[in-house]
VOPAGU-2260 file (C-alpha; in pm, 1 decimal, decimal comma):
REM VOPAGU-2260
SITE   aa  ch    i         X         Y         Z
SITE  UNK   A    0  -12059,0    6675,6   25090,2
SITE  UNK   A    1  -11785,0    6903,1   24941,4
SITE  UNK   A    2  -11481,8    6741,1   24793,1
SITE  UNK   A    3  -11136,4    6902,2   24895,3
SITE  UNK   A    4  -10868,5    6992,9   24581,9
SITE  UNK   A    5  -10571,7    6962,9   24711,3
SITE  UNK   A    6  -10236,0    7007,6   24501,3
SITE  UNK   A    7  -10158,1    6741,9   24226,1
SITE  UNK   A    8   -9935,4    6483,1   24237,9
SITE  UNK   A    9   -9635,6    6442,1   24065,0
SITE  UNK   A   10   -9592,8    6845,2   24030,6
SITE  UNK   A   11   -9418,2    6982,1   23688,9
SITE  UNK   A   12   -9404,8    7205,1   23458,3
SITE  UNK   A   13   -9152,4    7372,2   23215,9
SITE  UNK   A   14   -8840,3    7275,4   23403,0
SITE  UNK   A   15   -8916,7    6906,7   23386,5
SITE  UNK   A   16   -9024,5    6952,7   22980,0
SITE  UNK   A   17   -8701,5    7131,4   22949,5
SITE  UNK   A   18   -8468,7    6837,9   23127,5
SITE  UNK   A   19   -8712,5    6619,4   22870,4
SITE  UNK   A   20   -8547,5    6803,6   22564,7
SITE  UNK   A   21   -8229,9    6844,8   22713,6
SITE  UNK   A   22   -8182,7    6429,5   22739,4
SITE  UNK   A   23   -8331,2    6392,6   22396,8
SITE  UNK   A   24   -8089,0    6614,3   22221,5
SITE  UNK   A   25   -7801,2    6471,5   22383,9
SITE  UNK   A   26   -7851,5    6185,3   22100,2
SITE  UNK   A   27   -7747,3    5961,2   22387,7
SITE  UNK   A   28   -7973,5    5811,8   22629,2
SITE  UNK   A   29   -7828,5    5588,1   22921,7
SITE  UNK   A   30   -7568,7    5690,1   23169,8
SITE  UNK   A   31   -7269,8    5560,0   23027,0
SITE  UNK   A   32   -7304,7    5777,1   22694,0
SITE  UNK   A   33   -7507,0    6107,3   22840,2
SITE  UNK   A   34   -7443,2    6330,0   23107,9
SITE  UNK   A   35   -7798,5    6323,2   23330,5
SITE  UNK   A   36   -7766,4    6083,7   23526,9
SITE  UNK   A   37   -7374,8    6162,0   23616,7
SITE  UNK   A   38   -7485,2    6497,2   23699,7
SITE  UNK   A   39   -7779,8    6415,0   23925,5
SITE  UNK   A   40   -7532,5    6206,4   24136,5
SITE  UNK   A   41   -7325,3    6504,5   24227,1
SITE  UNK   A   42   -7620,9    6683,2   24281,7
SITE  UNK   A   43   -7797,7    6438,7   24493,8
SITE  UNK   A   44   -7484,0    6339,3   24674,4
SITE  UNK   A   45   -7383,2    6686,3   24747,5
SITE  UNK   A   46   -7749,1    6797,1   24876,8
SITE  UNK   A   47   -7758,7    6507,9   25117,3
SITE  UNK   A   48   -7383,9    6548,2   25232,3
SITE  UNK   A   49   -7255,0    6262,9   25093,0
SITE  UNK   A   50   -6937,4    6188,9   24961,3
SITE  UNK   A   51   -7087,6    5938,3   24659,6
SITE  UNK   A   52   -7457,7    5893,4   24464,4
SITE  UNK   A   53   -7528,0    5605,9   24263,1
SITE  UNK   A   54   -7861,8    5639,3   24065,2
SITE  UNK   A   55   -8026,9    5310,2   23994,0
SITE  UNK   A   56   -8376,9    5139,4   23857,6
SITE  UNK   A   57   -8605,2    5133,7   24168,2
SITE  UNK   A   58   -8594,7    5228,5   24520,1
SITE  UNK   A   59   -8588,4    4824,0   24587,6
SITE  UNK   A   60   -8300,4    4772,5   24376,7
SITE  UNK   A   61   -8095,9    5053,2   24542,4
SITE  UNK   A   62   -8163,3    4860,9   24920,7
SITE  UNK   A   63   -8010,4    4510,2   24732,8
SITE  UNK   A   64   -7736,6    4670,4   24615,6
SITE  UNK   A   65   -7673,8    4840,7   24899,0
SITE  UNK   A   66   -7694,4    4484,0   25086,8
SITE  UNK   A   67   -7449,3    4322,4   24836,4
SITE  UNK   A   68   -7207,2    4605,0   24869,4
SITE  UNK   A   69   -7197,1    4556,3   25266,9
SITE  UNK   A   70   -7139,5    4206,0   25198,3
SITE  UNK   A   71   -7488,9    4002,0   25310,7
SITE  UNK   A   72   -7522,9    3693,2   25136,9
SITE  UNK   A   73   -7696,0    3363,8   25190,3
SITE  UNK   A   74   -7755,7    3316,7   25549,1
SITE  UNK   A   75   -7677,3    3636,2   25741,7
SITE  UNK   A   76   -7931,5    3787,3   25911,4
SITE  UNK   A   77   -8050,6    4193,0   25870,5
SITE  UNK   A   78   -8267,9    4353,4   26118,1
SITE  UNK   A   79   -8544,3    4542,1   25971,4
SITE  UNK   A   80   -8836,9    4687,0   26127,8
SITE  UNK   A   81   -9106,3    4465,3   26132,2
SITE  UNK   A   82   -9388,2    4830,0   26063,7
SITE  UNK   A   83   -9253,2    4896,3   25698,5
SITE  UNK   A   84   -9316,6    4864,2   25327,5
SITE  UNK   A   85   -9251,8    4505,6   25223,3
SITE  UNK   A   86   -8920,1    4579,7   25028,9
SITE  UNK   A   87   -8711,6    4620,8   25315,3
SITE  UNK   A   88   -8694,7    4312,5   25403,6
SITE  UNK   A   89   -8718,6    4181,6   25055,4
SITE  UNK   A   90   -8441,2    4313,9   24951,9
SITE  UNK   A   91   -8237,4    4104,8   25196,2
SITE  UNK   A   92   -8450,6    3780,6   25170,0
SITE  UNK   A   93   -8334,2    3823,9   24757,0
SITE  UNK   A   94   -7998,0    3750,4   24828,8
SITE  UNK   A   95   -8059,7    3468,1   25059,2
SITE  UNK   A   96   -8024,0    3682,0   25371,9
SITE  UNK   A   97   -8283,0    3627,7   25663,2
SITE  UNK   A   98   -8485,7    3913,6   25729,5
SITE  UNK   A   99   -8541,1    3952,9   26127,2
SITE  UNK   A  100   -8838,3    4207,8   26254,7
SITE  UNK   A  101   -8851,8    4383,1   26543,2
SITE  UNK   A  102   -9081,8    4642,1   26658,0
SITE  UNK   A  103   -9089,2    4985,8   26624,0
SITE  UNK   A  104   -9165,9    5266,9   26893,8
SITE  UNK   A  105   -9544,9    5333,1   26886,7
SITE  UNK   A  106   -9493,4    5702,9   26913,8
SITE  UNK   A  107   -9230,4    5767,5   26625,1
SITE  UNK   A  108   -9327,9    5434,6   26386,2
SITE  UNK   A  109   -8954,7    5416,4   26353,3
SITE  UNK   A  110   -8740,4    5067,0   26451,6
SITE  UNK   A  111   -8702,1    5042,9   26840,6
SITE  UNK   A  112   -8327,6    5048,6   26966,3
SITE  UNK   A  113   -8414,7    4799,1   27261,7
SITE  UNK   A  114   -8605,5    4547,2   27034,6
SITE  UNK   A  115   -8304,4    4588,5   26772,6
SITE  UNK   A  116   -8029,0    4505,4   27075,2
SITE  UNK   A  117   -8239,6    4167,2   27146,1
SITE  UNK   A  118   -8208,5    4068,4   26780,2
SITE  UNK   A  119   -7880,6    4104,6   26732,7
SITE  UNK   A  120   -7708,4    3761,4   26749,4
SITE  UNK   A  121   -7394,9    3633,2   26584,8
SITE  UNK   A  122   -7549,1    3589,3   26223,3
SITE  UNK   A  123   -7637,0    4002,3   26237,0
SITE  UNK   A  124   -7451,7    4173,8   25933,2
SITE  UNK   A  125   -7656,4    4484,1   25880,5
SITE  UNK   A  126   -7915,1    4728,2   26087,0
SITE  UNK   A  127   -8141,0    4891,1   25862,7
SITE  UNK   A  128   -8377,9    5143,4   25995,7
SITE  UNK   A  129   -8633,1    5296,7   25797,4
SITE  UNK   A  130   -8702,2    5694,1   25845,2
SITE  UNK   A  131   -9062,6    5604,8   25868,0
SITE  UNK   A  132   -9255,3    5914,5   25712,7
SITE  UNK   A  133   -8930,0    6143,9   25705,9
SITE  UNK   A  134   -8897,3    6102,5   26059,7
SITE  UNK   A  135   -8553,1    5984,1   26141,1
SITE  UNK   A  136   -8496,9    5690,9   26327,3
SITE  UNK   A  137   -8287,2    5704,9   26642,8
SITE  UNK   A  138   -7984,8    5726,9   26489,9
SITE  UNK   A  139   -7726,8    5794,6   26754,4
SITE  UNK   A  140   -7870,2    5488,6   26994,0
SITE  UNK   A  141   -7837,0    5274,7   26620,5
SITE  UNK   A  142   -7498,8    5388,6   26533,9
SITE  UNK   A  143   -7370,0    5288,3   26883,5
SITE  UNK   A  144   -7554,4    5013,0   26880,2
SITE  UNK   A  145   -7392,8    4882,3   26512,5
SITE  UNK   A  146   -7065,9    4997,1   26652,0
SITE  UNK   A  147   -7055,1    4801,3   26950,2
SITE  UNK   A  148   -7217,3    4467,5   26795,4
SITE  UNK   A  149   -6982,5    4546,7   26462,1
SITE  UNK   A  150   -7259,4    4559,3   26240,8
SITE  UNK   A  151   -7304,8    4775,0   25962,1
SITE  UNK   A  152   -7625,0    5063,2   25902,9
SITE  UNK   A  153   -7814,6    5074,9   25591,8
SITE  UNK   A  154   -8049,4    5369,9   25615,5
SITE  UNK   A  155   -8373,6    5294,8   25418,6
SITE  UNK   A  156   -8457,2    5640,3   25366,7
SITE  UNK   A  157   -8723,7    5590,0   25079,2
SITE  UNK   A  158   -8933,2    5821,2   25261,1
SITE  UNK   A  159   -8663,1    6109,3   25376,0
SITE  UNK   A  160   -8503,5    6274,0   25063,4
SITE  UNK   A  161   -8374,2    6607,5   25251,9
SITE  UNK   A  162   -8398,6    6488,1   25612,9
SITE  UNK   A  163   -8175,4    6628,6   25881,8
SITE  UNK   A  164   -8037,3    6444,0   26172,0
SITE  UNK   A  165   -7928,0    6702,0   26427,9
SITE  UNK   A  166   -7844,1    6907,2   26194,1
SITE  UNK   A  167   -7675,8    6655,2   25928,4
SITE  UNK   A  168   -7865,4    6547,2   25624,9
SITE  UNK   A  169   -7911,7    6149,7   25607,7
SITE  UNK   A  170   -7592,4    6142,5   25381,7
SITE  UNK   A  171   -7369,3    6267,1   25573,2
SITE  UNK   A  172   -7407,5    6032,3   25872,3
SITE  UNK   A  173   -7146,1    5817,9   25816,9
SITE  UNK   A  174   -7362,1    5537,4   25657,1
SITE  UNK   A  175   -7495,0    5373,4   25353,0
SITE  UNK   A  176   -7842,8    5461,4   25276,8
SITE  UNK   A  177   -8099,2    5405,7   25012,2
SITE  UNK   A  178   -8378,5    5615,5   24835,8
SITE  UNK   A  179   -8639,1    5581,5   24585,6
SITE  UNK   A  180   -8775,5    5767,8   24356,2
SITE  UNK   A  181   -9132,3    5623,5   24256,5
SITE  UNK   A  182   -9450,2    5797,4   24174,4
SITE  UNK   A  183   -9557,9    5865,4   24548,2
SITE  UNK   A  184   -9224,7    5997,8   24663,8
SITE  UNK   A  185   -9093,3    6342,8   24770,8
SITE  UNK   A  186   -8938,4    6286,5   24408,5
SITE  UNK   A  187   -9024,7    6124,0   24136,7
SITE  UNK   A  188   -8921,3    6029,0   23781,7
SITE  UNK   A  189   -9214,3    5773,4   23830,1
SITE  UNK   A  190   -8964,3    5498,0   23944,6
SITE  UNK   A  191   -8594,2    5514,5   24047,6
SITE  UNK   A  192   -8360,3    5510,3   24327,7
SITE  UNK   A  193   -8068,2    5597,4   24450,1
SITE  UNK   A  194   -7770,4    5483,4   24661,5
SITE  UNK   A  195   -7548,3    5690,2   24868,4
SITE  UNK   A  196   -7194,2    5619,4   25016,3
SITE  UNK   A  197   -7000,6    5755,1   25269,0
SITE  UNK   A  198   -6680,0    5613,8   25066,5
SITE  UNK   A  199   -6486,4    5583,5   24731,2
SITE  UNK   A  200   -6482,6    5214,9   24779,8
SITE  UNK   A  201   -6779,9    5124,9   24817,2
SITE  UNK   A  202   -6950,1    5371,3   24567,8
SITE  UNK   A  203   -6718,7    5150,6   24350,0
SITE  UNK   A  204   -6800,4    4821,1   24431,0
SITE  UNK   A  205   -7152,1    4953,3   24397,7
SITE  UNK   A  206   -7077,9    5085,4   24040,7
SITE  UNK   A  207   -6961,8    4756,4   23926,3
SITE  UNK   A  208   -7249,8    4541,8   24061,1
SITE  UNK   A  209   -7478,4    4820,6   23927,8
SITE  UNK   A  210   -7328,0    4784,2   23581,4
SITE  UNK   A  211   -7328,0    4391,3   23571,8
SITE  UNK   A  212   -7018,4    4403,0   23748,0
SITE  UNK   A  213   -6851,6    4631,7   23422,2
SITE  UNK   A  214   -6581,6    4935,3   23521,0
SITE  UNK   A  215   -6708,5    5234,1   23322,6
SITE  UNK   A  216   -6429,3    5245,6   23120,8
SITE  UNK   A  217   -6388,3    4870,7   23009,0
SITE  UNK   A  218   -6410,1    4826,0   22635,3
SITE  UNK   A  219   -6282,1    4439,1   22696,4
SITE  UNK   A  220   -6584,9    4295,4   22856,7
SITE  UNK   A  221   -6407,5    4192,3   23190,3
SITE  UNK   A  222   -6689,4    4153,7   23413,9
SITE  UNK   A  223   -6474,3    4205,3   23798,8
SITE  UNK   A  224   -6759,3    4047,2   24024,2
SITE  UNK   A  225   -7166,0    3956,1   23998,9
SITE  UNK   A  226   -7398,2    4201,2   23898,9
SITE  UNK   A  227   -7677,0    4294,1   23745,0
SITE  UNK   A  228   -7837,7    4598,7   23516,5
SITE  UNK   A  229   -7955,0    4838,3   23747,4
SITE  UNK   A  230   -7870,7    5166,1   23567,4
SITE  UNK   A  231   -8088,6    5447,2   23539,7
SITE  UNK   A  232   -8184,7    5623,6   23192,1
SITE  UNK   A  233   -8095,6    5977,2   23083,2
SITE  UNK   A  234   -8456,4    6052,6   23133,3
SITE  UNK   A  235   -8521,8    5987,2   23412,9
SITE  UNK   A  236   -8241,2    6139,0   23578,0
SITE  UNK   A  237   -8293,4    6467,6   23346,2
SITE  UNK   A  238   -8665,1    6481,4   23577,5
SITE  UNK   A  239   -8494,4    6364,0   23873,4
SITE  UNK   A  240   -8275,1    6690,0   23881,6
SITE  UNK   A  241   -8601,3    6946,1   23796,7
SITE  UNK   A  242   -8764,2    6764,7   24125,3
SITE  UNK   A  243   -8466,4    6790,9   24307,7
SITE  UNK   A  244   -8450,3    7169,7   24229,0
SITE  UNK   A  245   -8789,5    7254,6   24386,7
SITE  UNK   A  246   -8736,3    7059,3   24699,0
SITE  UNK   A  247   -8666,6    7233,9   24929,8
SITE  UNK   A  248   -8971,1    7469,6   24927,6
SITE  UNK   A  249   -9216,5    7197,6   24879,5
SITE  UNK   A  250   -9009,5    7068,4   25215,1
SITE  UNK   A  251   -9039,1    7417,0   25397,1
SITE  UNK   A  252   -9416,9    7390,0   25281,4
SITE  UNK   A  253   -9494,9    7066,9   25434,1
SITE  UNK   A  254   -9292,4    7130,5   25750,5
SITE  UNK   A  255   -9541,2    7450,1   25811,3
SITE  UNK   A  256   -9834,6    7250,6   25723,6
SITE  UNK   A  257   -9779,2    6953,5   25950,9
SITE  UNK   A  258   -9760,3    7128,1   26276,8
SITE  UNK   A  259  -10131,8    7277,7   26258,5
SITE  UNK   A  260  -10275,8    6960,2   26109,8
SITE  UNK   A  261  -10119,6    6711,6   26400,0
SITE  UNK   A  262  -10265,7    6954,8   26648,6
SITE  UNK   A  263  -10569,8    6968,9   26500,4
SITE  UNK   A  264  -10615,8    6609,4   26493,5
SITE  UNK   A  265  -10496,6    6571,9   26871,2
SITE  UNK   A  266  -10775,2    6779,2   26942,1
SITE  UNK   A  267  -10981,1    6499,9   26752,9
SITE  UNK   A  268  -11096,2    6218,1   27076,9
SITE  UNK   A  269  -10964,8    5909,8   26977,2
SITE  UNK   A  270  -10734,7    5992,4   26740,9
SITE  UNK   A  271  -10317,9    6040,3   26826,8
SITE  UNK   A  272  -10091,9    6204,9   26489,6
SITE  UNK   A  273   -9751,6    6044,9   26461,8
SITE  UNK   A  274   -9501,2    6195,3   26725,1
SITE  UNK   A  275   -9173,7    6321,7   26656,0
SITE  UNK   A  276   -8856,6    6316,8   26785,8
SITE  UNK   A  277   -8657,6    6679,2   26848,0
SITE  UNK   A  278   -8347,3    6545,8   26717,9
SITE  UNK   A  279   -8463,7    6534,2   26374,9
SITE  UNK   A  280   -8374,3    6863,8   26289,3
SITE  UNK   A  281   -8557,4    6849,1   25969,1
SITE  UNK   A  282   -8865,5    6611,8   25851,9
SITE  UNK   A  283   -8957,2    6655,1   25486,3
SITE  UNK   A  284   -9323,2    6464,5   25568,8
SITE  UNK   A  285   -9347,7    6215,5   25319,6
SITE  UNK   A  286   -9704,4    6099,2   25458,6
SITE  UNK   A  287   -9904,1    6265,1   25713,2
SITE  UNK   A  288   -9987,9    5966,4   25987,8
SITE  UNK   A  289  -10197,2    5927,1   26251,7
SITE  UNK   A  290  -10385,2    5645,2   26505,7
SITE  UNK   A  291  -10684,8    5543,5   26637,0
SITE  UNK   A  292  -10578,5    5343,9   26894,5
SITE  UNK   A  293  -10810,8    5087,8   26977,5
SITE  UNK   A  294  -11034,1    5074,0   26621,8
SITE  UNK   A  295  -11069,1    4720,4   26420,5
SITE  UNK   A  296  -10885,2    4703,4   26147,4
SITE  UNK   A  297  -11220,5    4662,8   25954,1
SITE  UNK   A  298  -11327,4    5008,5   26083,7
SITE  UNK   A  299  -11016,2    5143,2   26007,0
SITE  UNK   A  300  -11044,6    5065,3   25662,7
SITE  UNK   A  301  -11406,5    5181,6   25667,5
SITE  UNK   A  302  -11251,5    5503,3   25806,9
SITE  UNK   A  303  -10960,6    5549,6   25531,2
SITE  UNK   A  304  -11275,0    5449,4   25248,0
SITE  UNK   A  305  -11513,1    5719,9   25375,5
SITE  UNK   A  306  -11214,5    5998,5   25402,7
SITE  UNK   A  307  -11150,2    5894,5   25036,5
SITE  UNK   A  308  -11528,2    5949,0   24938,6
SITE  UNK   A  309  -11456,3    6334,5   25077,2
SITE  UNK   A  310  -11103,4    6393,0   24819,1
SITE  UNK   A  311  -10903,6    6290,0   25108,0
SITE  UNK   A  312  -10640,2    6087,0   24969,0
SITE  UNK   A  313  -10615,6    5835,8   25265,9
SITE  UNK   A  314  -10424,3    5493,7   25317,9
SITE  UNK   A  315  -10450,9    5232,9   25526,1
SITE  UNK   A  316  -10114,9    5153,4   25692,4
SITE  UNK   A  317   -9814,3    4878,0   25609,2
SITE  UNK   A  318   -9932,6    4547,4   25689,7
SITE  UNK   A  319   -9658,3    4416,4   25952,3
SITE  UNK   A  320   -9401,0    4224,5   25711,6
SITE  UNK   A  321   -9456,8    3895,6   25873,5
SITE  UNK   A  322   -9827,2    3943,0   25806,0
SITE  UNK   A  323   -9745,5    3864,8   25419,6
SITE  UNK   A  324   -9748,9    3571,2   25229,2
SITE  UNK   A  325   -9446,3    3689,3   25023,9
SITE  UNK   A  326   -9260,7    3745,3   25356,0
SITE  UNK   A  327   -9231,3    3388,5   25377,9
SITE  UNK   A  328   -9152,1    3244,5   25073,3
SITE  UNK   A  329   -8789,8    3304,6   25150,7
SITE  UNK   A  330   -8518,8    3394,6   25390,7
SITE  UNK   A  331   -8781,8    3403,0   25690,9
SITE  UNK   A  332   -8666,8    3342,6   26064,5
SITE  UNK   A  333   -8678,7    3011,1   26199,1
SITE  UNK   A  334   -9019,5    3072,5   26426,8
SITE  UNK   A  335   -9416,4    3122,7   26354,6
SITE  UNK   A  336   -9577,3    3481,8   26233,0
SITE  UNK   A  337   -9775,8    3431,7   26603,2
SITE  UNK   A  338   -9428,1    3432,3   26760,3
SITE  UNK   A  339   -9329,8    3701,3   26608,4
SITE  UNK   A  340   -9600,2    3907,2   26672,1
SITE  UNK   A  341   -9592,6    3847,2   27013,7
SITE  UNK   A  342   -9265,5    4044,4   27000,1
SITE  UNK   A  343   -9415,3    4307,6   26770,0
SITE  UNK   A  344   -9729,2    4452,6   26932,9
SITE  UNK   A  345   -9682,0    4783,6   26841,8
SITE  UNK   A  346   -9661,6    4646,6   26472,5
SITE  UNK   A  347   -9931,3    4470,6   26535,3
SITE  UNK   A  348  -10149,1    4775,8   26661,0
SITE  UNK   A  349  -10047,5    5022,2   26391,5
SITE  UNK   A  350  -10125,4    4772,8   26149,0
SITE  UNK   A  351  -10448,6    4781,9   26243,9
SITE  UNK   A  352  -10507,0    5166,1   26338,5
SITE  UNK   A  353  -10270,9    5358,6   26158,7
SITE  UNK   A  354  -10384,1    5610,3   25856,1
SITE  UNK   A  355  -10187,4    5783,9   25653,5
SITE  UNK   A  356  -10226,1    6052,6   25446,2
SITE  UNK   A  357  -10040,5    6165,3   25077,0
SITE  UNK   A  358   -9760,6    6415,9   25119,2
SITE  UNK   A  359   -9969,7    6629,0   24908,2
SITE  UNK   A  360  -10203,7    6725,7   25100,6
SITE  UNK   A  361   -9958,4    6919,9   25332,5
SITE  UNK   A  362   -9863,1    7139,2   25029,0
SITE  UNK   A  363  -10223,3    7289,7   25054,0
SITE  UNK   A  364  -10307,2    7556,4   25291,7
SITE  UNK   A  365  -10410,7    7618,8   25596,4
SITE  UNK   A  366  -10775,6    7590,7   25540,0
SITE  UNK   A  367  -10730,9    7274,9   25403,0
SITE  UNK   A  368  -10585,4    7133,9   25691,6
SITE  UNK   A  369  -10839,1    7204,3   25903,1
SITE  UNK   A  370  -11132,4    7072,0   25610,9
SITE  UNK   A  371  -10897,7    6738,2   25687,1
SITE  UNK   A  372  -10942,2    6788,3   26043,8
SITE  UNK   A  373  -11304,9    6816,5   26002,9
SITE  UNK   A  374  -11338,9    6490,2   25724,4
SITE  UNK   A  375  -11152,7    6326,4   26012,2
SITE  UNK   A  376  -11426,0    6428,6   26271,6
SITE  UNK   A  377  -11711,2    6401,4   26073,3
SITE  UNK   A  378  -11571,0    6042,4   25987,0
SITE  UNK   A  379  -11537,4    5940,7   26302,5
SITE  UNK   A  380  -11850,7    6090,7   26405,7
SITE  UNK   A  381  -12035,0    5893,4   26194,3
SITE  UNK   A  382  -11902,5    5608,2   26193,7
């Protein structure tokens, strides 16, 4: 059984070893001294069409501050989908907020508009779809939806650095939204995050709280509101803008790759690739997911093990948030995991057939797309 190479992960080379050097001989090496991580936030801000970037610690810390910024505090609720990585409803459940799942479309993986409406109540403060994969949520049924309900949106676009909404990149959609920047993202300074803003005023407010509540100019110590030290380093930002640089044609890659590998696995019986939705203009792939409606959970894993044993670099899917013991620990919803669930079957079926696959291995060629194609098969197959 021959093992497939695909492309590393995190890519570098001189660029990155350069920004290393540059932050070094600055002789300074946080934000408020050097010039990194100021420079990355016009960058980063102006390729996402955003009027502000704030760069902070982790991708989780850039969804809480986003949530304190929009105001959610002990006791209002925030929707999140209930199909997502565990810090997006964490986030909220840190500040005393409830966290309130709803399901997600079974095609897309993204937070259903319908299931959002029937969660809204009057304890709702903030919306927050995740771009599940780089595929955009629905954000035209969300916006209206926030709008009429007087909500706010908090994109949780950890997975869509470079996305395009009908044409618009994610910052320029009239809402906050977050981003990280750990080791498995479309770019990486190994952790880090950022927060964009569609305003002055709240790319303030998020300054201060991300500088334990400090204006960048005080040299009194008067702390204007709660906060807490989430600034990035010099270094980190310094790698942040090499990654940034390149992109775009690791985006232009992926977006080539994943159109012969999803119909390559639809041609696979039993198995269904992510769908899409034509009003995402642009989907930078950040994993490569697919079902198999129908399998155990147990053979899924089996499935995602035995794709690994061939250099596949497989995953199983998120575990539905409700389905984790941290999920409850605080700022839960008043009613069972089985209730919710009963709500959530889609959750609850791509938590048990859903694979995913590394962005990386959509920056390989063509051939290797169709040696995944044939692990999958064989996999099955055998199985």
């Amino acid at each position: 059984m021959t093992s497939i190479e695909f492309p590393a992960w995190p890519q570098y080379d001189d660029a990155e070893r350069a920004a290393l050097s540059r932050a070094l001989e600055q002789g300074q090496w946080w934000r408020m001294g050097g010039n990194e991580v100021k420079l990355l936030e016009q960058e980063f801000a102006a390729y996402h069409g955003a009027e502000h970037a704030l760069m902070v610690t982790t991708g989780t810390h850039a969804l809480e501050l986003a949530l304190q910024v929009l105001g959610v505090g002990p006791g209002d609720e925030v929707i999140v989908p209930a199909f997502t990585f565990i810090s997006s409803s964490q986030a909220a459940q840190r500040l005393g907020a409830v966290a309130v799942p709803v399901d997600v479309d079974p095609d897309t993986y993204c937070i259903d508009v319908a299931a959002t409406e029937a969660a809204i109540t009057d304890r709702t403060r903030v919306i927050m779809p995740v771009h599940m994969a780089g595929l955009v949520a629905d954000m035209d049924g969300l916006a209206k939806l926030a709008d009429d309900a007087g909500v706010d949106l908090l994109q949780d676009a950890a997975h869509a650095h470079g996305a395009e909404w009908q044409g618009r990149r994610v910052g320029a959609l009239g809402s906050v939204a977050a981003f990280s920047f750990q080791n498995g993202k479309l770019m990486t300074a190994g952790e880090g995050g950022a927060v964009v803003f569609p305003d002055a005023a709240r790319y303030e407010e998020g300054f201060l709280r991300h500088s334990c509540g400090r204006p960048p100019t005080d040299r009194g110590y008067f702390h204007r509101t709660s906060g807490s030290n989430f600034r990035m380093n010099e270094f980190s930002a310094a790698v942040l803008r090499a990654q940034l640089a390149r992109l775009d044609s690791q985006i232009e890659t992926r977006e080539q790759r994943w159109p012969l590998l999803a119909r390559l696995l639809a041609d696979i019986p039993g198995v269904v690739p992510q769908g899409g939705d034509g009003r995402c203009t642009r989907n930078p792939h950040y994993m490569a997911m697919f079902r198999i409606p129908g399998i155990t959970e147990e053979h899924r894993n089996a499935v995602v093990d035995a794709l690994i044993e061939r250099g596949v670099p497989a995953f199983i899917a998120f575990r539905a948030i409700y389905r984790c013991e941290g999920f409850w620990e605080t700022g839960a919803p008043d009613e069972s995991a089985e209730a919710i669930a009963r709500r959530c079957p889609n959750a609850e079926a791509l938590m048990r057939d859903c694979v995913w696959l590394h962005h990386r291995t959509l920056l390989g060629s063509e051939d290797q797309m169709r040696a995944i194609a044939d692990a999958v098969a064989a996999v099955l197959a055998g199985s």
